[in-house]
Gaussian input, Z-matrix of N, CA and C with variables (Angstrom, degrees):
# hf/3-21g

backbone

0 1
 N
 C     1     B1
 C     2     B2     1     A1
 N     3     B3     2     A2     1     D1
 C     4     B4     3     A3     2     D2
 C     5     B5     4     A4     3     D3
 N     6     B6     5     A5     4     D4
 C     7     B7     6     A6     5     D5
 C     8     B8     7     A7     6     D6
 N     9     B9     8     A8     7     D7
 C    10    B10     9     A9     8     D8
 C    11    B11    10    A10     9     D9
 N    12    B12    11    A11    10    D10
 C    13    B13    12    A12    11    D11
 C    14    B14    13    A13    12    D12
 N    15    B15    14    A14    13    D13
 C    16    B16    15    A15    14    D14
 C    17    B17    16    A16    15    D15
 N    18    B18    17    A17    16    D16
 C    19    B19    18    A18    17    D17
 C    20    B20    19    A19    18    D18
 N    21    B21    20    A20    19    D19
 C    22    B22    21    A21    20    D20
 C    23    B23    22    A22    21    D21
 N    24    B24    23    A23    22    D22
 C    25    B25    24    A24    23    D23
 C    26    B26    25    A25    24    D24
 N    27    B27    26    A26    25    D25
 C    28    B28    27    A27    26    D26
 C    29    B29    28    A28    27    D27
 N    30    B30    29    A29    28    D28
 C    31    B31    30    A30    29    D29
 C    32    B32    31    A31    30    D30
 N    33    B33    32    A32    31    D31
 C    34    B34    33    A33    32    D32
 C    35    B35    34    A34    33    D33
 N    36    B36    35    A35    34    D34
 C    37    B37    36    A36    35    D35
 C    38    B38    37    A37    36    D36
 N    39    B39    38    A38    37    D37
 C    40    B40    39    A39    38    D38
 C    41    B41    40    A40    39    D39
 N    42    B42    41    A41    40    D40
 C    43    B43    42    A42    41    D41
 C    44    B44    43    A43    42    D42
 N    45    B45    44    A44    43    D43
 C    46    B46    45    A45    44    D44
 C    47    B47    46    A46    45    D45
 N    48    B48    47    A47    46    D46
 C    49    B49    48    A48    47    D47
 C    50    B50    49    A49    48    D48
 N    51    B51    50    A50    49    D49
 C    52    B52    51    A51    50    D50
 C    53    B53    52    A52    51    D51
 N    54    B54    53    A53    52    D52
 C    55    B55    54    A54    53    D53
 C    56    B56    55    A55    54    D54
 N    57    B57    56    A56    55    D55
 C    58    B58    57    A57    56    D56
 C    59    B59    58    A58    57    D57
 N    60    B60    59    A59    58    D58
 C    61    B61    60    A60    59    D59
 C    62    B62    61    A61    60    D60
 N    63    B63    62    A62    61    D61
 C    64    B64    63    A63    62    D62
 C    65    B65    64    A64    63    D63
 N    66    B66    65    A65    64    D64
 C    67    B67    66    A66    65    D65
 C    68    B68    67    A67    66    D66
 N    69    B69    68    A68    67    D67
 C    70    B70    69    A69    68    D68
 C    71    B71    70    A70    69    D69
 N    72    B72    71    A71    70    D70
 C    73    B73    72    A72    71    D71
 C    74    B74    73    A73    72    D72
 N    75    B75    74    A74    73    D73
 C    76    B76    75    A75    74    D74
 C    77    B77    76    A76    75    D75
 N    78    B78    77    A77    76    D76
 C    79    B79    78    A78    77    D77
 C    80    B80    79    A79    78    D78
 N    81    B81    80    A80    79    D79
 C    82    B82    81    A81    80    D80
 C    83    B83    82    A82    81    D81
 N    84    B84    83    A83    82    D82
 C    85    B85    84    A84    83    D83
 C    86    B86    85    A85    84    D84
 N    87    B87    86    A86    85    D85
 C    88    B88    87    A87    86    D86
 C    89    B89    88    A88    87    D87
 N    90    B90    89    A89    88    D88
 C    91    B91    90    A90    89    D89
 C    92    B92    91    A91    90    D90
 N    93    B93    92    A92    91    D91
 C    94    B94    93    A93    92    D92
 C    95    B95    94    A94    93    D93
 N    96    B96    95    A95    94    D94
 C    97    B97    96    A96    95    D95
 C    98    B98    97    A97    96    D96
 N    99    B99    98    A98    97    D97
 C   100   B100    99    A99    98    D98
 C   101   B101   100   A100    99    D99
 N   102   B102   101   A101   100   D100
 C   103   B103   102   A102   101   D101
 C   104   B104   103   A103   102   D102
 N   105   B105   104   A104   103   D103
 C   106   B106   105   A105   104   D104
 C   107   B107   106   A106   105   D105
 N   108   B108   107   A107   106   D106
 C   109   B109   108   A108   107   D107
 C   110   B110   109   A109   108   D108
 N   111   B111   110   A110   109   D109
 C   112   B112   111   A111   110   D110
 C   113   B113   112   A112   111   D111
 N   114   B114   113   A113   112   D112
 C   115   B115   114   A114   113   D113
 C   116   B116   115   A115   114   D114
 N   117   B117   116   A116   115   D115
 C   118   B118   117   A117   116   D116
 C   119   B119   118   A118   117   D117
 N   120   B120   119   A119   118   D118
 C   121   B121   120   A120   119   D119
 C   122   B122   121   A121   120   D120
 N   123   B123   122   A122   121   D121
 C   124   B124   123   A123   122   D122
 C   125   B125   124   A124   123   D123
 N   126   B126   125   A125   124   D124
 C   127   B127   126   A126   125   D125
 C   128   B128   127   A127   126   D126
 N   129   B129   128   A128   127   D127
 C   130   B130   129   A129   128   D128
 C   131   B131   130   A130   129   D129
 N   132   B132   131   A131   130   D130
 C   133   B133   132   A132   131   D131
 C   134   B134   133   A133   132   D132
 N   135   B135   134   A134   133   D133
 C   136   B136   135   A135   134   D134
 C   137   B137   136   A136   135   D135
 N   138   B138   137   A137   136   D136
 C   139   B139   138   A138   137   D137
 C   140   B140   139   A139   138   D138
 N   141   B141   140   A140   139   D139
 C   142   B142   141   A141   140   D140
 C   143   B143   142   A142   141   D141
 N   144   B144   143   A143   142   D142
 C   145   B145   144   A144   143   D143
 C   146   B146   145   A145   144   D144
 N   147   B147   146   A146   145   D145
 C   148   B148   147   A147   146   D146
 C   149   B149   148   A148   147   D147
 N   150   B150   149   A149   148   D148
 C   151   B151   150   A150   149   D149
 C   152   B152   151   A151   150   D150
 N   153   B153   152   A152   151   D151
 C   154   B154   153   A153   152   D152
 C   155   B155   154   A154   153   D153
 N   156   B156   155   A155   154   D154
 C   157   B157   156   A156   155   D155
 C   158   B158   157   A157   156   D156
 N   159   B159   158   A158   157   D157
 C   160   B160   159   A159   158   D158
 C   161   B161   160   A160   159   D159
 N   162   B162   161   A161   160   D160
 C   163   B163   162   A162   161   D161
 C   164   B164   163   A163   162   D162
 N   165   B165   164   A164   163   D163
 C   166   B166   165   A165   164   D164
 C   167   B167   166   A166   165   D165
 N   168   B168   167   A167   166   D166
 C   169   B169   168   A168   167   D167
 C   170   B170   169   A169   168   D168
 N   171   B171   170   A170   169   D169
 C   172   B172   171   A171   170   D170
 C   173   B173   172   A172   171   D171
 N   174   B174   173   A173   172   D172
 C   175   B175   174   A174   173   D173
 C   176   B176   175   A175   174   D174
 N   177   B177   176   A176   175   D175
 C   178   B178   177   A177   176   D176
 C   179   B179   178   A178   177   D177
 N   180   B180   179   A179   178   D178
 C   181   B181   180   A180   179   D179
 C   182   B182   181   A181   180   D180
 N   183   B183   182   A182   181   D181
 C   184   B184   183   A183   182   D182
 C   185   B185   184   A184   183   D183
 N   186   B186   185   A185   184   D184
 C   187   B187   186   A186   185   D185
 C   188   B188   187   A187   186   D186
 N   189   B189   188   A188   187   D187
 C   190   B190   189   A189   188   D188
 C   191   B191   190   A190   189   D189
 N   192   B192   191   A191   190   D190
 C   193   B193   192   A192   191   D191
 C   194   B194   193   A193   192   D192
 N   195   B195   194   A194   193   D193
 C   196   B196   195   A195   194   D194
 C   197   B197   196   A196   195   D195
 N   198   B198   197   A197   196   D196
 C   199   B199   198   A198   197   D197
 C   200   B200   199   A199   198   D198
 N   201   B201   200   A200   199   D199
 C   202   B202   201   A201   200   D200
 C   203   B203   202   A202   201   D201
 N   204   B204   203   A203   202   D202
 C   205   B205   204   A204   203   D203
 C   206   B206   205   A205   204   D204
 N   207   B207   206   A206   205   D205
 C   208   B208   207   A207   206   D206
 C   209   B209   208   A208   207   D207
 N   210   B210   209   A209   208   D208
 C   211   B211   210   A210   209   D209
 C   212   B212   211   A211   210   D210
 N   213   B213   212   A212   211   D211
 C   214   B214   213   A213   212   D212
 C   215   B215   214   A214   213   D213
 N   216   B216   215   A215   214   D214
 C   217   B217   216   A216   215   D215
 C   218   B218   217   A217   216   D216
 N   219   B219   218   A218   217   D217
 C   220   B220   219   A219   218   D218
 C   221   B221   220   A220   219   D219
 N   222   B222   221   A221   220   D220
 C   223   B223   222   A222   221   D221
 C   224   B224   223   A223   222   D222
 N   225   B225   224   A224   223   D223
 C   226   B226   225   A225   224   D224
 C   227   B227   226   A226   225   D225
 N   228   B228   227   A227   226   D226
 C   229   B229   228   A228   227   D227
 C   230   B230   229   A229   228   D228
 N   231   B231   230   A230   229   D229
 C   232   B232   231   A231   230   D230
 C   233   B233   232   A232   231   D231
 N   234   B234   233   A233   232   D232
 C   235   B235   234   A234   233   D233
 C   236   B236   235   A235   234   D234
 N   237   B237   236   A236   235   D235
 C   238   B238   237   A237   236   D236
 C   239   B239   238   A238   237   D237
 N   240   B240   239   A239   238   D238
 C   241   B241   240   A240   239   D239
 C   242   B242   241   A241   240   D240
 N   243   B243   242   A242   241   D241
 C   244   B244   243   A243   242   D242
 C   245   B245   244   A244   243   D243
 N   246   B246   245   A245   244   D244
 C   247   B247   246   A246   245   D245
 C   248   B248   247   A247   246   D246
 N   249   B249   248   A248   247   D247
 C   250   B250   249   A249   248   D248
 C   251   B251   250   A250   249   D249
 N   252   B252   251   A251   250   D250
 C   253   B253   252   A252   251   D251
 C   254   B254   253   A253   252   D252
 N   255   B255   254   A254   253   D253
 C   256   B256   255   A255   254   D254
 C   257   B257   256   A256   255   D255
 N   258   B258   257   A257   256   D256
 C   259   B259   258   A258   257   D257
 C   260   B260   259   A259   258   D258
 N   261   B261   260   A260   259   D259
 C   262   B262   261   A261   260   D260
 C   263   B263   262   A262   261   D261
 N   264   B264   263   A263   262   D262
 C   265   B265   264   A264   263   D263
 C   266   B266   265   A265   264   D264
 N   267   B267   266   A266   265   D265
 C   268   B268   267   A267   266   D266
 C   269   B269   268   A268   267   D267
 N   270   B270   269   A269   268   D268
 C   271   B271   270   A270   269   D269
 C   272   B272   271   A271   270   D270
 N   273   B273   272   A272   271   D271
 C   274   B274   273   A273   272   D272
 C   275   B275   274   A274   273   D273
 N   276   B276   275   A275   274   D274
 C   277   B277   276   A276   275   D275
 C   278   B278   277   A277   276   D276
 N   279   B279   278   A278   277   D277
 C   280   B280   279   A279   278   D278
 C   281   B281   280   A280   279   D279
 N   282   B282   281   A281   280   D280
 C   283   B283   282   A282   281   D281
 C   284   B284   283   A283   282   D282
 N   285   B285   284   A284   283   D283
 C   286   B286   285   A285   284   D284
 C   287   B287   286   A286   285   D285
 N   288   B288   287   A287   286   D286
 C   289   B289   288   A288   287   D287
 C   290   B290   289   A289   288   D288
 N   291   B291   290   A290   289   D289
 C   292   B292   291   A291   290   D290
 C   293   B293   292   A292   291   D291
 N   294   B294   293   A293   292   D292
 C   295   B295   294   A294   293   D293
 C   296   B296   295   A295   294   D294
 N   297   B297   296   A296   295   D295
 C   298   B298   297   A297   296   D296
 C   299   B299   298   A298   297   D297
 N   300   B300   299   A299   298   D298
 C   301   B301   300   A300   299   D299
 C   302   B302   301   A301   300   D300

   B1=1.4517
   B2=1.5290
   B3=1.5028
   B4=1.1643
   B5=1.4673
   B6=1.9726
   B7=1.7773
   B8=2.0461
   B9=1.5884
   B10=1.6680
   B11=1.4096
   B12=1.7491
   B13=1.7209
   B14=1.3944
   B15=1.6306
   B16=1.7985
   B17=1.2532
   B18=1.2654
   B19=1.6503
   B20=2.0556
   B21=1.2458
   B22=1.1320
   B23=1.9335
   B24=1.1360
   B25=1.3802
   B26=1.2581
   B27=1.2218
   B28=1.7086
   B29=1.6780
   B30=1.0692
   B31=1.7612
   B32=1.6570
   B33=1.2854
   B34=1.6640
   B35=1.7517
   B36=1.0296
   B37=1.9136
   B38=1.5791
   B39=1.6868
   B40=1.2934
   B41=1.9298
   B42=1.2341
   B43=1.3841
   B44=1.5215
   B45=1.1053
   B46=2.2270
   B47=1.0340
   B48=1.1523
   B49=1.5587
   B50=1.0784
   B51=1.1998
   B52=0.9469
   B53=1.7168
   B54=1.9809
   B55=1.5874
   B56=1.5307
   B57=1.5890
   B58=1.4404
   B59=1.9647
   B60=1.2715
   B61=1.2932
   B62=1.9155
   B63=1.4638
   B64=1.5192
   B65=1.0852
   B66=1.5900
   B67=1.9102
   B68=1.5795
   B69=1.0362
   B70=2.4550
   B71=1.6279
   B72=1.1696
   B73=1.6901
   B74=1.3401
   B75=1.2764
   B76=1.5477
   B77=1.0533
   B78=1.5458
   B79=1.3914
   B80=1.3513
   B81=1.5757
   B82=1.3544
   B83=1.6592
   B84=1.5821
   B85=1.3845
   B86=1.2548
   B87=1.4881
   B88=1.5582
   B89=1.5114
   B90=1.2385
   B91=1.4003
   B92=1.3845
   B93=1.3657
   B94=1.8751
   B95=1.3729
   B96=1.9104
   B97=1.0798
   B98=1.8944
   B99=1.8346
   B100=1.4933
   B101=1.5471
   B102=1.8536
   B103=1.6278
   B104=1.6130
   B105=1.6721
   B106=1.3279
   B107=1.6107
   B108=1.8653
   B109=1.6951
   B110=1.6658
   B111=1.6562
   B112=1.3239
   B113=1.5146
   B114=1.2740
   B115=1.8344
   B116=1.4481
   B117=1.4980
   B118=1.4736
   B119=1.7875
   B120=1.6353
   B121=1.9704
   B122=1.1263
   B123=1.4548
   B124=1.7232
   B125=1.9129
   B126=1.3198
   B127=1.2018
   B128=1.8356
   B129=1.6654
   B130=1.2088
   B131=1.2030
   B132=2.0178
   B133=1.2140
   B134=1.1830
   B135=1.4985
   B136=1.3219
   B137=1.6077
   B138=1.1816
   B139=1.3186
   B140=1.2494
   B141=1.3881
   B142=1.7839
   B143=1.7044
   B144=1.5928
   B145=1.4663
   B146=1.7016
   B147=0.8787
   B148=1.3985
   B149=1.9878
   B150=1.6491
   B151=0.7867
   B152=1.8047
   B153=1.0946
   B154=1.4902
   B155=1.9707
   B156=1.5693
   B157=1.4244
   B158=1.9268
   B159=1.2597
   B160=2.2343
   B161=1.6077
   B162=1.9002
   B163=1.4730
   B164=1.4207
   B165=1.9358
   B166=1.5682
   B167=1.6827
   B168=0.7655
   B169=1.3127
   B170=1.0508
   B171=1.4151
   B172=1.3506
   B173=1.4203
   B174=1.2828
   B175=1.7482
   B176=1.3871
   B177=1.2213
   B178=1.4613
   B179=1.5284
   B180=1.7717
   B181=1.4643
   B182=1.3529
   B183=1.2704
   B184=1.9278
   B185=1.3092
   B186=1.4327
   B187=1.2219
   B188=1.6081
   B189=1.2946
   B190=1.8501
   B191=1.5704
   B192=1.3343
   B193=1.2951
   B194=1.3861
   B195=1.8451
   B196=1.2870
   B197=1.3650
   B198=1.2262
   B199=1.8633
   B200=1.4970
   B201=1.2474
   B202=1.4578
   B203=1.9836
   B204=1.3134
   B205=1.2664
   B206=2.1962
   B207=1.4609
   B208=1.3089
   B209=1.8595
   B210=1.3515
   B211=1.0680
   B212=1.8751
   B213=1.3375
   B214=0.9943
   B215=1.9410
   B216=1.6023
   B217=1.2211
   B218=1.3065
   B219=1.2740
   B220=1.4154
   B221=1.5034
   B222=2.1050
   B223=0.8880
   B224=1.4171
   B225=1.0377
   B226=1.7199
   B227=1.1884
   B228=1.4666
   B229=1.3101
   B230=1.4719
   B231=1.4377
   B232=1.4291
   B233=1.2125
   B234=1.2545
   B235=1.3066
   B236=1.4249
   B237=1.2127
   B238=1.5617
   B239=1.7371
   B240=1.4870
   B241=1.8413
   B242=1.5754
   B243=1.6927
   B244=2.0416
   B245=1.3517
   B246=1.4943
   B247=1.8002
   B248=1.6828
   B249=1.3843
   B250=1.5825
   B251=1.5224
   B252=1.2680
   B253=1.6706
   B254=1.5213
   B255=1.4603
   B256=1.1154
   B257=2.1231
   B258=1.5531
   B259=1.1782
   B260=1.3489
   B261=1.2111
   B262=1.7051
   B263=1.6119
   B264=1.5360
   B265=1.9455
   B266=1.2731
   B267=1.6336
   B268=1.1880
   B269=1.8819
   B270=0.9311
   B271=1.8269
   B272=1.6081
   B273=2.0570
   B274=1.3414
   B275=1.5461
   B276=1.5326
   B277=1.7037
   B278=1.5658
   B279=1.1673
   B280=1.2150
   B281=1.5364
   B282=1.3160
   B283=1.3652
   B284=1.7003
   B285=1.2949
   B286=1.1917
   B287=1.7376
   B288=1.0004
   B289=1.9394
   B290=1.3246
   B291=1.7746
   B292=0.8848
   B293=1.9791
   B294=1.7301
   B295=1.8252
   B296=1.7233
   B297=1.4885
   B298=1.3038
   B299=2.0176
   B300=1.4227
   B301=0.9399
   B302=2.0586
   A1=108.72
   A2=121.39
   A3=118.37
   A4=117.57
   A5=106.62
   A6=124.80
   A7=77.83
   A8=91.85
   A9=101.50
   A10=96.57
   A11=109.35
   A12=114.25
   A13=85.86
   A14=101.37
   A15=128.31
   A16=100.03
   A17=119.07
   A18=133.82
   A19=86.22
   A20=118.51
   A21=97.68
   A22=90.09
   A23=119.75
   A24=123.45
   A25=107.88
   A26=135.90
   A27=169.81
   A28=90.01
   A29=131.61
   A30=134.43
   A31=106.51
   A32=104.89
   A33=120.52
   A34=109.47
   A35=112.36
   A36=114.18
   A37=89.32
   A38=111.06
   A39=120.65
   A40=106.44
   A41=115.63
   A42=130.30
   A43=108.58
   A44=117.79
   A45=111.99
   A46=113.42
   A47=145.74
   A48=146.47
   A49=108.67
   A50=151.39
   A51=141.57
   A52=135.51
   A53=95.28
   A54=107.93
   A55=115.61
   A56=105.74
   A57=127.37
   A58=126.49
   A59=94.46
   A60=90.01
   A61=91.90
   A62=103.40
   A63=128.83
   A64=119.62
   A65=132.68
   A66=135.49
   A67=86.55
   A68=77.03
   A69=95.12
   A70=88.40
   A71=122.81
   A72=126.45
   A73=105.61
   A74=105.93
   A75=146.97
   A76=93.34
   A77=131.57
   A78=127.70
   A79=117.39
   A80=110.79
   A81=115.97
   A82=96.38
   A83=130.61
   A84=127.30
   A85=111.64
   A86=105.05
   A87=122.23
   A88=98.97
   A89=110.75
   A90=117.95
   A91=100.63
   A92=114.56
   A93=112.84
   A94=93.63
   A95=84.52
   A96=117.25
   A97=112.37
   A98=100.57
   A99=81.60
   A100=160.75
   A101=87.27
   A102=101.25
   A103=115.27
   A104=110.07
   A105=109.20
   A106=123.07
   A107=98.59
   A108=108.00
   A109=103.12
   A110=123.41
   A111=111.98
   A112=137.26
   A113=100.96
   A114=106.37
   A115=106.75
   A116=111.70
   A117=109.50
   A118=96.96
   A119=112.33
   A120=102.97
   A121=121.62
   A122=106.76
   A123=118.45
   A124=103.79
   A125=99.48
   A126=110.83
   A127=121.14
   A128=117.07
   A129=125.58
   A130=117.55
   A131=105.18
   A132=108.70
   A133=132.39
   A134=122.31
   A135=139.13
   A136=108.87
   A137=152.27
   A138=152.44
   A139=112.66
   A140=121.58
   A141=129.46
   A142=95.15
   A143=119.95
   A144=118.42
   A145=111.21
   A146=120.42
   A147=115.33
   A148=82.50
   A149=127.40
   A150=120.01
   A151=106.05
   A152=115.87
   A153=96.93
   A154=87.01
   A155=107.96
   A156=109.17
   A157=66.32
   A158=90.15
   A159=105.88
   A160=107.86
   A161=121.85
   A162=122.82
   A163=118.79
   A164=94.58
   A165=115.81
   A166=96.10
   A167=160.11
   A168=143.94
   A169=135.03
   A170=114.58
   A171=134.81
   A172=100.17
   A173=98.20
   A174=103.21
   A175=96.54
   A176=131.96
   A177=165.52
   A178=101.73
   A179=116.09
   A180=105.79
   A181=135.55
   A182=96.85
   A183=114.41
   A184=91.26
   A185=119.71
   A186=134.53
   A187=104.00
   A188=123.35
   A189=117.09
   A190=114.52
   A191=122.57
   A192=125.19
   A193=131.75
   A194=100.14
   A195=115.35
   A196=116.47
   A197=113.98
   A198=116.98
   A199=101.21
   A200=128.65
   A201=133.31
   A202=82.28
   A203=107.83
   A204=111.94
   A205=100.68
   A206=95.27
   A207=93.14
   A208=112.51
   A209=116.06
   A210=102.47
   A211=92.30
   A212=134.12
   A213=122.35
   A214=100.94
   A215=103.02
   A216=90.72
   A217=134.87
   A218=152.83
   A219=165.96
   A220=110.44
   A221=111.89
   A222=131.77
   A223=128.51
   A224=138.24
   A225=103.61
   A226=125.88
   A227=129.69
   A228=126.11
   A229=124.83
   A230=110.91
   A231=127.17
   A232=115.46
   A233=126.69
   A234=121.97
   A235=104.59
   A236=118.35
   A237=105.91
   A238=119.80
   A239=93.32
   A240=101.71
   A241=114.39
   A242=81.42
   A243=96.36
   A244=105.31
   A245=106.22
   A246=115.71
   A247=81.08
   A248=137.08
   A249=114.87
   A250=97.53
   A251=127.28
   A252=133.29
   A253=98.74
   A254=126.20
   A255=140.34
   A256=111.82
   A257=112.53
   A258=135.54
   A259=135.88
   A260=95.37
   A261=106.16
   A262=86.59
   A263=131.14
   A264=127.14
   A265=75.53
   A266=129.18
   A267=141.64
   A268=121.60
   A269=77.69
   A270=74.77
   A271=105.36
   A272=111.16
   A273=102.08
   A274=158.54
   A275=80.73
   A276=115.79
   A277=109.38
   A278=146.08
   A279=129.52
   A280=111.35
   A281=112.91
   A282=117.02
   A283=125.76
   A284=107.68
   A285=120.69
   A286=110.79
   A287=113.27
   A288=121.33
   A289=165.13
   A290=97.04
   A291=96.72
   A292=94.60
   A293=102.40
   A294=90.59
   A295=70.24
   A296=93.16
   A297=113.48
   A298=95.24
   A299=108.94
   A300=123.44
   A301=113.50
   D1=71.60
   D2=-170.28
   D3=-103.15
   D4=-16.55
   D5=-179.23
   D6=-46.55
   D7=135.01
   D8=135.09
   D9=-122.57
   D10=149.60
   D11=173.29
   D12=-123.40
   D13=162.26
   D14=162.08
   D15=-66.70
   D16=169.59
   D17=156.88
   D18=-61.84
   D19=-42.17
   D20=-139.70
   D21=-91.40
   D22=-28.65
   D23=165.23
   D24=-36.59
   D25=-76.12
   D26=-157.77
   D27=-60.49
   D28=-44.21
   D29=149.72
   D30=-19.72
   D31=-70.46
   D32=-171.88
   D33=-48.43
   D34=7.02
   D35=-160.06
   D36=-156.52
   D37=54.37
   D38=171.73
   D39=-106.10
   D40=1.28
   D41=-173.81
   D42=68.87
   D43=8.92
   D44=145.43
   D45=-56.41
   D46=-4.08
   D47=167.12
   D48=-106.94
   D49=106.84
   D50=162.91
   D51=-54.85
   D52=-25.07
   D53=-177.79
   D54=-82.55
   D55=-3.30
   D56=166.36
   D57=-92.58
   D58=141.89
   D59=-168.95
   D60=-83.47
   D61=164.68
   D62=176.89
   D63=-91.85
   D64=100.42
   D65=-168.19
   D66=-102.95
   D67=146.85
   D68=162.16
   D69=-127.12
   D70=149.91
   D71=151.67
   D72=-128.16
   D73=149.12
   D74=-143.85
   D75=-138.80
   D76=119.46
   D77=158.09
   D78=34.24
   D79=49.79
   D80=152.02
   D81=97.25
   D82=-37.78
   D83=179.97
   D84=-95.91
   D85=139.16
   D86=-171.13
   D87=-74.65
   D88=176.88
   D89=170.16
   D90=-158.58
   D91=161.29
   D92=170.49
   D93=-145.60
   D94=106.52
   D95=175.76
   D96=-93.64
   D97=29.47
   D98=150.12
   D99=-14.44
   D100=-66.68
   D101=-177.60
   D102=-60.35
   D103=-24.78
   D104=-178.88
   D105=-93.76
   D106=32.58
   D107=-165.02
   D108=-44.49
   D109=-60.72
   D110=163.93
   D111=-13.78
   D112=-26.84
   D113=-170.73
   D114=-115.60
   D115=-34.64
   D116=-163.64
   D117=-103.86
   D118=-41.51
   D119=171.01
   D120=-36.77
   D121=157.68
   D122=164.54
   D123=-35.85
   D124=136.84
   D125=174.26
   D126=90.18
   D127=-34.83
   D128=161.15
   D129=-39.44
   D130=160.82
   D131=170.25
   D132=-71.86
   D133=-13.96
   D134=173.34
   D135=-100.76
   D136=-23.98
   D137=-164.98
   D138=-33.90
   D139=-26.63
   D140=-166.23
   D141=-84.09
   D142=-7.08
   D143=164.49
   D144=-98.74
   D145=15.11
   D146=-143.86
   D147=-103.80
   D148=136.18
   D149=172.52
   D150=70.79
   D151=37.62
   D152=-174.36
   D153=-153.84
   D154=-156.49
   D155=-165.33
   D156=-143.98
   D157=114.51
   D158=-172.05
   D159=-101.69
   D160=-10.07
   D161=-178.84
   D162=-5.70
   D163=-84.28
   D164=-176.55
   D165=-62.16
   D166=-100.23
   D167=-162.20
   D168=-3.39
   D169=-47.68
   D170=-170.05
   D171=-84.87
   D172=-36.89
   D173=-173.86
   D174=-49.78
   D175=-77.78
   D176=-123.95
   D177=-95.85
   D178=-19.01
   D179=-162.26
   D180=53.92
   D181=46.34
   D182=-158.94
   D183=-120.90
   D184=130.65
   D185=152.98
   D186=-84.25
   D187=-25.19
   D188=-176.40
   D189=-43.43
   D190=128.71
   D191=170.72
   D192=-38.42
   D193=-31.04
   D194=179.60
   D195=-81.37
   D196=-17.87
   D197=174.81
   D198=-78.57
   D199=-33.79
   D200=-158.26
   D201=-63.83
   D202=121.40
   D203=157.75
   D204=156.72
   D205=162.27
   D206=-174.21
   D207=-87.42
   D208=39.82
   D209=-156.96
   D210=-103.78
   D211=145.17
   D212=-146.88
   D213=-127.77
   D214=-13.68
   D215=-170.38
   D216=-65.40
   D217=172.90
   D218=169.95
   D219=51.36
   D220=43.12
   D221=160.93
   D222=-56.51
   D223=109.34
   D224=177.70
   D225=-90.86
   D226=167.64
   D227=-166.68
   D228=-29.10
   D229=-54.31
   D230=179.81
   D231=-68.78
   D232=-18.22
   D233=174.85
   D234=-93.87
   D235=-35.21
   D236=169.01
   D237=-54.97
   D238=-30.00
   D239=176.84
   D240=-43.26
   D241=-44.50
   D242=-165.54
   D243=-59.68
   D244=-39.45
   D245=-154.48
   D246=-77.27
   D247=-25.30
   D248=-166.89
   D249=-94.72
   D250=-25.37
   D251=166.11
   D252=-49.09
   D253=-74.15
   D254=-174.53
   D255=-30.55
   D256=-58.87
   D257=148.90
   D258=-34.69
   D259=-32.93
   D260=-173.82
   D261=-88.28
   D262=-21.00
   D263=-144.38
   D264=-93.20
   D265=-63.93
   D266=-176.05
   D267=-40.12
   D268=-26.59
   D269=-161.86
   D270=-94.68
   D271=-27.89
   D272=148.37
   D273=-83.69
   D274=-1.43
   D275=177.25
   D276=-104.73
   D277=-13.24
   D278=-178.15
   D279=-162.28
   D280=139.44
   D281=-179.01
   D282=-72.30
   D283=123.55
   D284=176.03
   D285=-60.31
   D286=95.35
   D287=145.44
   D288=-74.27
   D289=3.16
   D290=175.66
   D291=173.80
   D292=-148.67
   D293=-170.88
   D294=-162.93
   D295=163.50
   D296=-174.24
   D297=-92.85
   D298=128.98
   D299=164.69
   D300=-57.96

């Protein structure tokens, strides 16, 4: 796992390309969430994570644009639970590639 990406690199792997694979990052680790193009591509139920760093989101169960980001503070316990539930789905479903610069 040696890729580091920008926030703004990690943009480019939002699934508008199709000849590109689709990363979400989670607490700083990328993932390519290819296999789940259905959920994370243009048009999916998840796509508004797609190409982005989705932590607080996931934490929170927020589809809002404004949660989409890795920023973690004034989480509360239980929502941190979700974001490590969320992590645990990720890390057996899709390969880690890289870390957020």
């Amino acid at each position: 796992m040696s890729t580091e990406l920008t926030a703004a690199q990690l943009r480019a792997y939002d699934g508008s390309d199709a000849s590109k694979p689709i990363y979400v990052a989670i607490r700083g680790k990328v993932y390519d969430v290819s296999a789940g193009r259905g959920f994370y591509g243009p048009g999916g139920d998840y796509a508004i994570f797609a190409g982005r760093e989705a932590s607080r989101a996931l934490a929170k169960m927020s589809k809002d644009s404004a949660d989409v980001s890795g920023d973690l503070a004034g989480l509360s316990d239980k929502e941190l639970g979700v974001l490590a539930d969320w992590e645990k789905k990720f890390l057996a479903k899709y390969p880690v590639v890289g870390r957020l610069a």
